[in-house]
Backbone as numpy.savetxt, mean C-alpha at the origin, in Angstrom:
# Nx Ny Nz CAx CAy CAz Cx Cy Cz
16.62 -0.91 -7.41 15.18 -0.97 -7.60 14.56 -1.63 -6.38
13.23 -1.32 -5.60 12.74 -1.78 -4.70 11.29 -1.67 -5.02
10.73 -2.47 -4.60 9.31 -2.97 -4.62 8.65 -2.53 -3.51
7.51 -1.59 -3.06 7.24 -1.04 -1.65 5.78 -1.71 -1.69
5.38 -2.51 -0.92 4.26 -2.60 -0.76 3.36 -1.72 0.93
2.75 -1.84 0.49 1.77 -0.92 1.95 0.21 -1.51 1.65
0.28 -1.81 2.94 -1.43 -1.98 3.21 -2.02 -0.88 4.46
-3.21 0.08 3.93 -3.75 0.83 4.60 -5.10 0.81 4.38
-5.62 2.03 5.52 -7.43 1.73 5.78 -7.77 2.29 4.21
-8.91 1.81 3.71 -9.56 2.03 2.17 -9.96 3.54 1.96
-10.25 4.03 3.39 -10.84 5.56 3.23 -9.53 6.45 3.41
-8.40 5.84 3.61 -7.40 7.07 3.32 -6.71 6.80 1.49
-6.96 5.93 1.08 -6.63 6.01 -0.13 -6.76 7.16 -1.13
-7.36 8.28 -1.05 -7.22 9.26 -1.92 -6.23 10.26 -1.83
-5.97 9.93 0.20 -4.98 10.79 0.43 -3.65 10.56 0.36
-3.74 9.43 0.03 -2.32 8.33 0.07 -2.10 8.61 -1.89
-2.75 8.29 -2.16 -2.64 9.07 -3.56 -2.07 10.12 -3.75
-3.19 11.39 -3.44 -2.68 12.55 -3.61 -1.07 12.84 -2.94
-0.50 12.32 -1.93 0.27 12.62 -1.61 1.83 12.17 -2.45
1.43 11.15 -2.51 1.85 10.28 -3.66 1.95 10.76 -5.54
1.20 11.50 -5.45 1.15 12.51 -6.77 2.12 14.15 -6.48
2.16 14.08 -5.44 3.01 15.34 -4.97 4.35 15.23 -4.83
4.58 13.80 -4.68 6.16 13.28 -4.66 6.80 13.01 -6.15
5.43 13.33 -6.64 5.99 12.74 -8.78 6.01 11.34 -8.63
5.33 10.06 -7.93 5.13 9.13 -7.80 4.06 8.50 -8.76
3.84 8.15 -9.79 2.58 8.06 -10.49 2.15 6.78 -10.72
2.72 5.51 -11.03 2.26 4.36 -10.98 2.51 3.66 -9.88
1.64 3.18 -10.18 0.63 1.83 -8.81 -0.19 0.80 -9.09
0.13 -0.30 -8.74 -1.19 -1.30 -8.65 -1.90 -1.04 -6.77
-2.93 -0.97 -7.16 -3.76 -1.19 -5.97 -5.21 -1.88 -6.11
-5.04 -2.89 -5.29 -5.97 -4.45 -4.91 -6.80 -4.34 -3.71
-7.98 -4.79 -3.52 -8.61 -4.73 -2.38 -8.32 -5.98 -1.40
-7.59 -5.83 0.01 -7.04 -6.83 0.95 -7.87 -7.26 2.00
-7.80 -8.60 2.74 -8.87 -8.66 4.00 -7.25 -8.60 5.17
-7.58 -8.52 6.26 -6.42 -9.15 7.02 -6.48 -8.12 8.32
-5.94 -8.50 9.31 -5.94 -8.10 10.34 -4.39 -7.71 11.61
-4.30 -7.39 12.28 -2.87 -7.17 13.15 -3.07 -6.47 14.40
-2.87 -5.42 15.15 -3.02 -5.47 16.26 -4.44 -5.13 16.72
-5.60 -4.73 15.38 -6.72 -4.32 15.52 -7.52 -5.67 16.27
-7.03 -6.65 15.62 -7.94 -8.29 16.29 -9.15 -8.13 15.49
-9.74 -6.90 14.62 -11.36 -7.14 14.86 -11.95 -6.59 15.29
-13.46 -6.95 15.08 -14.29 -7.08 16.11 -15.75 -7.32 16.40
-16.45 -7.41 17.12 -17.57 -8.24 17.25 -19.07 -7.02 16.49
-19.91 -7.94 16.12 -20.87 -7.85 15.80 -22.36 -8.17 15.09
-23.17 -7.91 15.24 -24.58 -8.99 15.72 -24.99 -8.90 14.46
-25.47 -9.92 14.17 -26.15 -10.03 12.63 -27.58 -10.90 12.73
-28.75 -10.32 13.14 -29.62 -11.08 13.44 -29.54 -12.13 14.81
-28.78 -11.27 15.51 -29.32 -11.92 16.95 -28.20 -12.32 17.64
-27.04 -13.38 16.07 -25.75 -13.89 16.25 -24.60 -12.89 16.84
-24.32 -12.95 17.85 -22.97 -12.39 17.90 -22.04 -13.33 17.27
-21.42 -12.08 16.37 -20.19 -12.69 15.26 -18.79 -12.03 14.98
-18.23 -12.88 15.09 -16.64 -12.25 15.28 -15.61 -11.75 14.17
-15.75 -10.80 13.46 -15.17 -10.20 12.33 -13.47 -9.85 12.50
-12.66 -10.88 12.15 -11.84 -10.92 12.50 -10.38 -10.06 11.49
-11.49 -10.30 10.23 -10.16 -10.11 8.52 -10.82 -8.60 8.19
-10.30 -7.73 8.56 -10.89 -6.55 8.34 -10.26 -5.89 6.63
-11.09 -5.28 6.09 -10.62 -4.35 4.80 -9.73 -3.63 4.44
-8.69 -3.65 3.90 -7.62 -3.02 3.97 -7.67 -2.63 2.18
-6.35 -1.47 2.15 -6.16 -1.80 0.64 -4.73 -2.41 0.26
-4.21 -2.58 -0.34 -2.50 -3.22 -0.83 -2.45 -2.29 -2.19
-1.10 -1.51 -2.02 -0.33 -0.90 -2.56 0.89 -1.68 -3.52
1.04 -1.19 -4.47 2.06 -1.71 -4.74 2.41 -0.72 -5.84
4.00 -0.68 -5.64 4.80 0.68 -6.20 6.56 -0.43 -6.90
7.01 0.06 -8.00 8.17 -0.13 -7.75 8.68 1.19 -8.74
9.94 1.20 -7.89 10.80 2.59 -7.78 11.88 1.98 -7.74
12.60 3.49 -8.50 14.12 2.96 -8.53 14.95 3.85 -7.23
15.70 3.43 -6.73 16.45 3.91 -5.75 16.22 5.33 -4.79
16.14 6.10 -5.61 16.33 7.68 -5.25 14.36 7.98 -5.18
13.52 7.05 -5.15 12.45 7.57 -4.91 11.70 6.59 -3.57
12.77 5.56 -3.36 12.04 4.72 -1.92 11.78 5.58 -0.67
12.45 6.76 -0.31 12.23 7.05 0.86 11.11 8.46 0.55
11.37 8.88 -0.67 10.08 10.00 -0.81 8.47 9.37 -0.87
8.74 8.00 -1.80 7.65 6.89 -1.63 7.43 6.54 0.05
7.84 6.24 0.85 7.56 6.23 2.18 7.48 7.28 2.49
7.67 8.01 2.35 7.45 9.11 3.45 5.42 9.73 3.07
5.79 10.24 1.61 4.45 9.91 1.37 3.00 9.21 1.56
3.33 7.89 1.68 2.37 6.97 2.17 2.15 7.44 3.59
3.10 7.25 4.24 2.97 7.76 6.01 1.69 9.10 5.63
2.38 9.96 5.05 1.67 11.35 5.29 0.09 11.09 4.79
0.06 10.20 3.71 -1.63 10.12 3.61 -2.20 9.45 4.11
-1.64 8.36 5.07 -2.20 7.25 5.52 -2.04 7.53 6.88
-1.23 8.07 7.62 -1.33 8.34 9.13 -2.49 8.52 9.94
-3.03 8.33 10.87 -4.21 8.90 11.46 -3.76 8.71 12.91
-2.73 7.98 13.36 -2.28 7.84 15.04 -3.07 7.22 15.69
-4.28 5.83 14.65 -4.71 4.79 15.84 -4.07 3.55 15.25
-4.56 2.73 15.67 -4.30 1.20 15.32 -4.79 1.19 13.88
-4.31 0.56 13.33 -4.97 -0.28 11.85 -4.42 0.82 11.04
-3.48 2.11 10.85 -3.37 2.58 9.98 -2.69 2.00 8.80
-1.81 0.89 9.11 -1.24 -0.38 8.31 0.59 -0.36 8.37
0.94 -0.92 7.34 2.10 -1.52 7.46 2.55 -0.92 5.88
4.38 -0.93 5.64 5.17 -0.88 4.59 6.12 -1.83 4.71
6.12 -2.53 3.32 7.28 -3.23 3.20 8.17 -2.57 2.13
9.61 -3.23 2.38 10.45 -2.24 1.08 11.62 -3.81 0.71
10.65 -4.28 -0.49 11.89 -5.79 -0.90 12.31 -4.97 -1.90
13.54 -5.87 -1.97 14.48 -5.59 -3.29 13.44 -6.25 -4.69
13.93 -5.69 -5.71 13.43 -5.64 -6.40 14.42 -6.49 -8.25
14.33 -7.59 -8.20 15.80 -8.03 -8.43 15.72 -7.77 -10.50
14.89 -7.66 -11.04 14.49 -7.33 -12.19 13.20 -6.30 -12.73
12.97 -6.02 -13.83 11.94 -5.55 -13.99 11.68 -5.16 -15.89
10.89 -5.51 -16.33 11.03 -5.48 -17.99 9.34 -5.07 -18.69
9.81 -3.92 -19.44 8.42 -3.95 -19.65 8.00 -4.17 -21.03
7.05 -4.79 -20.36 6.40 -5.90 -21.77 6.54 -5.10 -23.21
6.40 -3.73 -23.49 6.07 -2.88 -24.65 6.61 -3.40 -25.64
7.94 -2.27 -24.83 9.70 -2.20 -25.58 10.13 -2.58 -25.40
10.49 -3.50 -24.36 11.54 -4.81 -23.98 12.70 -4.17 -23.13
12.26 -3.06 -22.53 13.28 -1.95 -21.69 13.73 -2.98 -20.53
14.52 -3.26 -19.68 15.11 -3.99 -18.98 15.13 -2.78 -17.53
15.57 -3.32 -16.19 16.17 -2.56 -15.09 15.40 -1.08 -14.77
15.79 -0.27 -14.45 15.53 0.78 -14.15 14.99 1.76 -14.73
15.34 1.53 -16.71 14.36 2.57 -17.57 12.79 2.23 -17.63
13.10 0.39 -17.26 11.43 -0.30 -17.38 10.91 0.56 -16.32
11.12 0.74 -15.41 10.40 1.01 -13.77 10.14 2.81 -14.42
10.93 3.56 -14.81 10.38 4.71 -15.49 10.98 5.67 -14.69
């Protein structure tokens, strides 16, 4: 079981979805993120102030999958989220050391579905 998180730009999120629905991928939490990386930012005037916008909008993904769907889950995200500039974001892939769902009390890998 692995836990994939991804943070990408907010306006590719439908496509990161849909693509994600094409892999038979169907649950997700997704949170609205601030944060920044090789973008830095960037400047702009708000009444006169030049001001330095540094934590830009992102979204955070979060998926967990059991084994045989981590790399269709990545590959996916790439395909909706790609655009080939800076800021398209980042994937992480942690282990995932339990998982139980509250309902039925399913344990491991039937919880994750």
């Amino acid at each position: 079981m692995r836990l994939i998180i991804a943070y990408i730009q907010p306006e590719k999120l439908n496509d990161v979805k849909q693509a994600l629905y094409k892999a038979e991928v169907y649950k997700m939490s997704v949170t609205n993120a601030l944060g920044c990386g090789q973008q830095k930012g960037y400047h702009e005037s708000y009444r006169g102030v030049d001001i330095e916008v540094n934590l830009l909008k992102k979204i955070r993904l979060e998926i967990a999958v059991n084994e045989n769907f981590v790399q269709p889950t990545i590959d996916a995200i790439i395909e909706g989220a790609k655009t080939g500039m800076i800021g398209d974001g980042k994937i992480f892939v942690l282990g995932l050391e339990r998982c139980i769902r509250i309902r039925t009390g399913e344990d491991g890998v039937e919880a994750i579905g």
